[in-house]
N, C-alpha and C positions, 0 to 999 in steps of 0.2 A: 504493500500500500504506500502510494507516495505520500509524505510529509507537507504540509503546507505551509512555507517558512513567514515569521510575525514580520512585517515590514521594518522592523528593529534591525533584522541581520546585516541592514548595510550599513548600519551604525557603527563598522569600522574601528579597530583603535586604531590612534598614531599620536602624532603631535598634533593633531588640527583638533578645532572644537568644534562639536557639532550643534545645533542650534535651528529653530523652525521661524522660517520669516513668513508673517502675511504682507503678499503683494497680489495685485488685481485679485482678490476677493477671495483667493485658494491659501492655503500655508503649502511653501516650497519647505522643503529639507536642505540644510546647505552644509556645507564642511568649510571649516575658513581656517587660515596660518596665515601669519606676517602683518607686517602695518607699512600702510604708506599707499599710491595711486592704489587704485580697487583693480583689478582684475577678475571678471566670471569668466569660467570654464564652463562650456554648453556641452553636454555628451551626446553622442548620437543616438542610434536604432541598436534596442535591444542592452546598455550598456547603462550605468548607473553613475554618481558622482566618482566615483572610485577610481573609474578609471585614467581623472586625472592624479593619480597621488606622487606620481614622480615629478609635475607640475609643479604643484603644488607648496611640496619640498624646495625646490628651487627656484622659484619667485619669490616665496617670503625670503628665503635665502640670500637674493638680491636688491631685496628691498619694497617690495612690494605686499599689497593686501590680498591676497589668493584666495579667491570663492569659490567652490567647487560644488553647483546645483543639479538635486536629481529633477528633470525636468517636470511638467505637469503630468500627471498619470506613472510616475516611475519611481523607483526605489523608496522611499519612506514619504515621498509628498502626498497632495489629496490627490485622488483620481476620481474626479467628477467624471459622469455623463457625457459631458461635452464641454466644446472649448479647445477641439483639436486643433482647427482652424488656423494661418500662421498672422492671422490678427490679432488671434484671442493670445498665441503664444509668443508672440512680439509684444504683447501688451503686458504679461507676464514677466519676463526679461526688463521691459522698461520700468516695471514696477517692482521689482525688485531692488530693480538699481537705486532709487530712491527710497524705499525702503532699508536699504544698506546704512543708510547716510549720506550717500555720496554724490552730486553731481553732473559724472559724467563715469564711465567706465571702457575699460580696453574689454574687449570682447574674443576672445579666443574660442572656437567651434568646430567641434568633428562631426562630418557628415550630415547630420541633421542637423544638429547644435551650429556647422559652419553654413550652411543655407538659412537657418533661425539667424545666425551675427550678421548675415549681408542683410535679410528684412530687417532687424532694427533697426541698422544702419540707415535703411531709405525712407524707413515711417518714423523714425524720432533720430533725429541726425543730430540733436543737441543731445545727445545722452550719451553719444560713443565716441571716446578718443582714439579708436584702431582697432581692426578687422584682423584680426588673423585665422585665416579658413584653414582646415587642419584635414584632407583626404575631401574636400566639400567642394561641391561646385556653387557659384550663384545660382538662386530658381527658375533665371528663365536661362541661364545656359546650360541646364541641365532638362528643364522643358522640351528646348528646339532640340538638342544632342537624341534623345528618346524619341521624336520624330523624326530629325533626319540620319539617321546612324543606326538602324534597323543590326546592321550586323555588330555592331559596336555596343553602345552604351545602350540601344532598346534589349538585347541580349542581356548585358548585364545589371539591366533594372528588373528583370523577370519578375524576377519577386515581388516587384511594384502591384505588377497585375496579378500575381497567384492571390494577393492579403485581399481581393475586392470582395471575394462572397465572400458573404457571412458565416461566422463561430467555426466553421472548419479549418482556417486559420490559427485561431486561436489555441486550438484542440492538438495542431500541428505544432507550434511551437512548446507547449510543457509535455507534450509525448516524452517519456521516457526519463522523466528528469531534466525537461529541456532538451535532451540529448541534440536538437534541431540547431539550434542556438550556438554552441558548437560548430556544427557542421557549417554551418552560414561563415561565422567566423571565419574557420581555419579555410574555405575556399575564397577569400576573400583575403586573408594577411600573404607577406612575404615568404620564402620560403624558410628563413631564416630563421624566424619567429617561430613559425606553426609548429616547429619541429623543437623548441624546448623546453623549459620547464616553466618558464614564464609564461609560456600561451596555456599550459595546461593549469598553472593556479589562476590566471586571470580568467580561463574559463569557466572554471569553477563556479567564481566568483557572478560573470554575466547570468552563467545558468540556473544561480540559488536565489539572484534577484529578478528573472523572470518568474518564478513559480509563485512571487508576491501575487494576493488575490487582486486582479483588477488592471495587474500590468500590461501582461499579454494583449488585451481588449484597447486597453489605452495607445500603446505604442503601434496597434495597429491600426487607428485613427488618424494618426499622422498620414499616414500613406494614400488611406481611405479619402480624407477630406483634399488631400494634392491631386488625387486622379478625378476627383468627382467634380470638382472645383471646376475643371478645363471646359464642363459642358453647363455651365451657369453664370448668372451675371456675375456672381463673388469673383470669380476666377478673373473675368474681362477686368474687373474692377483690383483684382490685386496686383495685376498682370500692370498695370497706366501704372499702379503707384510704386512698384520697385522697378521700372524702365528707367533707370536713370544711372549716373554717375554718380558712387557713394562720396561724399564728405571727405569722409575719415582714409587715413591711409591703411593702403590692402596690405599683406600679406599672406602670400599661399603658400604652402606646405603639402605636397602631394609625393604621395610612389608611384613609382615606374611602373610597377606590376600590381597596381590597387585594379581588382576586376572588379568593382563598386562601382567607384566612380572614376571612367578610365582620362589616361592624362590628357585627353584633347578636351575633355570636357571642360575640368579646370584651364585650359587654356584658353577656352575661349569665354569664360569668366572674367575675365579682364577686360573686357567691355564696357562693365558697368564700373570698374574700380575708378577707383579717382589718384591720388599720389602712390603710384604701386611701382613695383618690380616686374619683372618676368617672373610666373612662377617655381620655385625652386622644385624639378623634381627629382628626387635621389633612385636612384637605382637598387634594385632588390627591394625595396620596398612597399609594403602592400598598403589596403587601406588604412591602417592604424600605424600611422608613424608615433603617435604621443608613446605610444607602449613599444614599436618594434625600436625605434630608436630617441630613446626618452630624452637623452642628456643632449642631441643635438636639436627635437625641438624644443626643450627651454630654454636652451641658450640662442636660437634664432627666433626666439621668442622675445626674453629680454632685449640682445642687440635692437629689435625692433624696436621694442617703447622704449627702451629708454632714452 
């Protein structure tokens, strides 16, 4: 009989503290180290604050506030009903942020988390000092890529379109212990990674915070609300308001070998950036550079902001 783990279990030890913030009307769960500019870490699909910990470590380290939030529907926050939306969930992040105390904040985001940093960036431009997309493309360069890239990046969003019906999904992901979750993972990281001991406690760790009641359903909203969206006026209407050139200065962080989101997609991301670089792609590298190679994105992390 599978165990149903208390939404505690991501409650973590380390040096950070953990602590529940109400922002736009939900309480987020957050992990926080360090003092000084604010920093949030956004996590992506399937993945919980956790994942930023080697982050985390090394921001406060350098001088910074390191926020590390399980998004809405995920690891220890509320998971309302609804609110997937990337209105409700930019509103969310912006609400945070000023709940923090703070501002303005630097924005650091994997894959979902890095598509959620570029929306706030374009619907509240006064709240973000810098974008750092982390394996993420922008929404609509990852939109157009899924239409025009049938062999490329519509292949590797598959998954996009398997989460559309209903509760079989869901059913599909805690099968086995999550066993799925996993699987997702490891065809999606470097080969580097997949193969040591670190992909196997980090999985661990994704597969015991999916089995939370209410995640699986939530985390598959995201996906649900982006495809459903494209045939509605929300979509027409989300679509005008992040067509633009972000504010804030980009940077991108992507692998060579991320079958996620593959590297032309983030290339052509840089569309909407505004003070950016070319983005940096490292070789062997899969979709999860925060974990396959930690210490060089926080230290291309720091060089940026600081």
């Amino acid at each position: 009989m599978q165990l149903t783990p208390d939404p505690s279990i991501v409650r973590i030890d380390g040096p950070w503290t953990h602590r529940d913030v109400s922002a736009n009307g939900i309480r987020l769960h957050v992990a926080e180290l360090g003092d000084g500019p604010l920093v949030l870490l956004l996590h992506g699909f399937g993945e919980f604050w956790w994942t930023w910990h080697h982050q985390l470590r090394g921001l406060a380290d350098a001088g910074f506030r390191a926020v590390a939030v399980d998004l809405r529907g995920y690891g220890d926050s509320d998971k309302p009903p609804r609110g997937y939306d990337a209105w409700t969930l930019a509103g969310d992040v912006g609400g945070l942020i000023k709940a923090l105390g703070a501002r303005r904040a630097h924005l650091v985001g994997h894959a979902w988390g890095g598509l959620l940093a570029w929306t706030v960036a374009a619907l509240h431009p006064r709240l973000v000092s810098s974008v750092t997309a982390v394996g993420a493309a922008h929404p609509l360069a990852l939109k157009s890529a899924v239409l025009r890239s049938p062999r490329r990046q519509a292949r590797a969003a598959g998954h996009l379109f398997r989460f559309q019906v209903p509760m079989a999904p869901e059913k599909w992901l805690v099968r086995d212990g999550a066993a799925n979750v996993e699987s997702l993972f490891h065809s999606w990281s470097g080969p580097a990674w997949r193969s040591s001991s670190d992909f196997t406690d980090a999985a661990s760790h994704f597969r015991q915070a999916m089995l939370i009641p209410g995640v699986a359903h939530s985390a598959l909203e995201y996906y649900r609300w982006a495809f459903r969206a494209q045939f509605r006026g929300e979509g027409r209407r989300f679509t005008d308001a992040v067509d633009k050139r972000v504010a804030a200065p980009v940077l991108q962080l992507h692998g060579m070998v991320d079958t996620c989101i593959v590297p032309e997609t983030a290339r052509a991301s840089v569309h909407w950036a505004g003070p950016h670089g070319e983005p940096r792609l490292w070789a062997g590298v899969g979709h999860f550079p925060h974990l396959e190679e930690p210490e060089r994105v926080t230290k291309s992390v720091v060089d940026f902001i600081s």
